[in-house]
N, C-alpha and C positions, 0 to 999 in steps of 0.2 A: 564848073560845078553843076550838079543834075538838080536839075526842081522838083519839086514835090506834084505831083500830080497825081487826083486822087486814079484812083483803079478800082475796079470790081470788088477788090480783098480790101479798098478801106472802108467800105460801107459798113456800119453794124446793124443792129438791129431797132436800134435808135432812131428816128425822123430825123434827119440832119447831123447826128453824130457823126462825126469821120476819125478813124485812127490808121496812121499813114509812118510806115516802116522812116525811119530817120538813120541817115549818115554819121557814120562815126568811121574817120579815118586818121590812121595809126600814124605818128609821127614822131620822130626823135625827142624824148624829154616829155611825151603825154599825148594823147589825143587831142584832134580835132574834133569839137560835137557841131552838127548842124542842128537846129531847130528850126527856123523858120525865113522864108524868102518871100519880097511883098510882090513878085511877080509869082507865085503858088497860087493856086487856085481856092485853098484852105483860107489864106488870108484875107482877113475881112477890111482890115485897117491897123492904125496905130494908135495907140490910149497912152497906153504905161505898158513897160515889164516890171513883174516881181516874184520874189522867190520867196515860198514858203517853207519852212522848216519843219519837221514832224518827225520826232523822238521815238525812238524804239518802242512798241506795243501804243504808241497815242494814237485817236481819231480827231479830225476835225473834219464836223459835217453838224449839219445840211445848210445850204447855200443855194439862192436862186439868183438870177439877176434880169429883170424885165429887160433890157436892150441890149446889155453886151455879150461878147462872144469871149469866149475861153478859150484858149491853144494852149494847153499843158503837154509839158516834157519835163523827165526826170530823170538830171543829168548826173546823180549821182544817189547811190543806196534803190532802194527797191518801196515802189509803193502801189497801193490796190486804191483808185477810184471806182467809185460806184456812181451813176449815174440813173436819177428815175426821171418817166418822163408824164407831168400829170398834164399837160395841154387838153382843154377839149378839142380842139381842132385836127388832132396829132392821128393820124396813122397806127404809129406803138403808142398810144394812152395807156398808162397804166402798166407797161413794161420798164424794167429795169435791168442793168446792165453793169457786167463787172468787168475793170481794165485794170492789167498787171502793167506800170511802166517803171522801168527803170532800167540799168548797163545790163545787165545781167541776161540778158539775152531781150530782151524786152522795150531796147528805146527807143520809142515812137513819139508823134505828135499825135495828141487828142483833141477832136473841136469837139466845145460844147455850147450849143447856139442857143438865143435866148430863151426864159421859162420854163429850166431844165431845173429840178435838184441834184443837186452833185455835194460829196463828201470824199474825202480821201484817208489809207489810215498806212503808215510806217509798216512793213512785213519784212523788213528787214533786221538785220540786227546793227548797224548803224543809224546815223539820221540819215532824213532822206531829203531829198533838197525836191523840191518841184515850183522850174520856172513856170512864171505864168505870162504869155503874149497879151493884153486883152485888147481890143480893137476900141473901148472909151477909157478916160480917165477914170480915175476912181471915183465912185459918188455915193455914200450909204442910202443916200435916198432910194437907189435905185435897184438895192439888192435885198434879198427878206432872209431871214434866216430860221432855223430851226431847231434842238436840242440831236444829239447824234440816235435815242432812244423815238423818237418821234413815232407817235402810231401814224400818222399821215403817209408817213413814208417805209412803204412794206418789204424793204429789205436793210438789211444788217450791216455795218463796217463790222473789223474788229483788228483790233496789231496786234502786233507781233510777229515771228517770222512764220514763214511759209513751212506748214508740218508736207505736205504731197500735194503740190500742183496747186493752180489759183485756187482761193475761195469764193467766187463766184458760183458758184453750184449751190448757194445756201440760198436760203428766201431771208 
């Protein structure tokens, strides 16, 4: 099986963000999906996996987490992560960034390394499943949250399905 290693094309525009084409291979009775390998260079560790669910036209955001790392994949239905990056330290400070993942031509792995905000919203017309790899256990201590309307954060979710091509192009 081939490993994930990052290239040129998973870079975004993000400081540390990576989104890295993912395997899916055809098999009798259903696909095989790959996500993630702890010999990849992506992978930071092991915490927990879990999967989030998000219902046709829902947003859930905003979300940060001081220490741990994100590796989202969406192994089934269609969804639009947003990702801003308010670090002072950061390179892109104050940029923001839009990810389509899901089967649909779109399934990838996304890193989202600590001090990021990140939200996601359903653009399909199914639910949408999005595993989550994160490299610590869970801790609410350690994560801060936000309303999905937040003025802090200057760009928009919104569900439902995809009217022509991502919504990333909005502010």
């Amino acid at each position: 099986m081939d490993q994930i290693a990052p290239q040129p094309s998973c870079l975004t525009a993000l400081h540390g963000v990576w989104l890295a084409d993912l395997a899916e291979i055809p098999s009798p009775g259903g696909s095989v999906l790959h996500m993630v390998r702890r010999d990849s260079p992506l992978f930071s560790g092991f915490g927990e996996i879990y999967f989030s669910l998000v219902e046709p036209g829902e947003v859930k955001a905003w979300k940060r987490h001081r220490r741990q790392t994100q590796l989202f994949a969406v192994p089934h239905g269609l969804m639009e992560v947003a990702v801003h990056d308010p670090r002072e330290d950061s390179p892109s400070r104050g940029l923001s960034s839009f990810f389509l993942l899901g089967r649909q031509g779109h399934y990838k792995l996304l890193r989202i390394p600590p001090g990021l905000w990140y939200g996601f919203a359903c653009r399909g017309e199914d639910t949408a499943v999005l595993a989550n790899c994160a490299d610590l256990p869970h801790d609410p201590a350690e994560a801060e949250r936000m309303p999905p309307d937040s003025a802090a954060i200057p760009c928009r979710l919104r569900g439902g399905p995809l009217e022509a091509g991502p919504a990333g192009k909005r502010a």
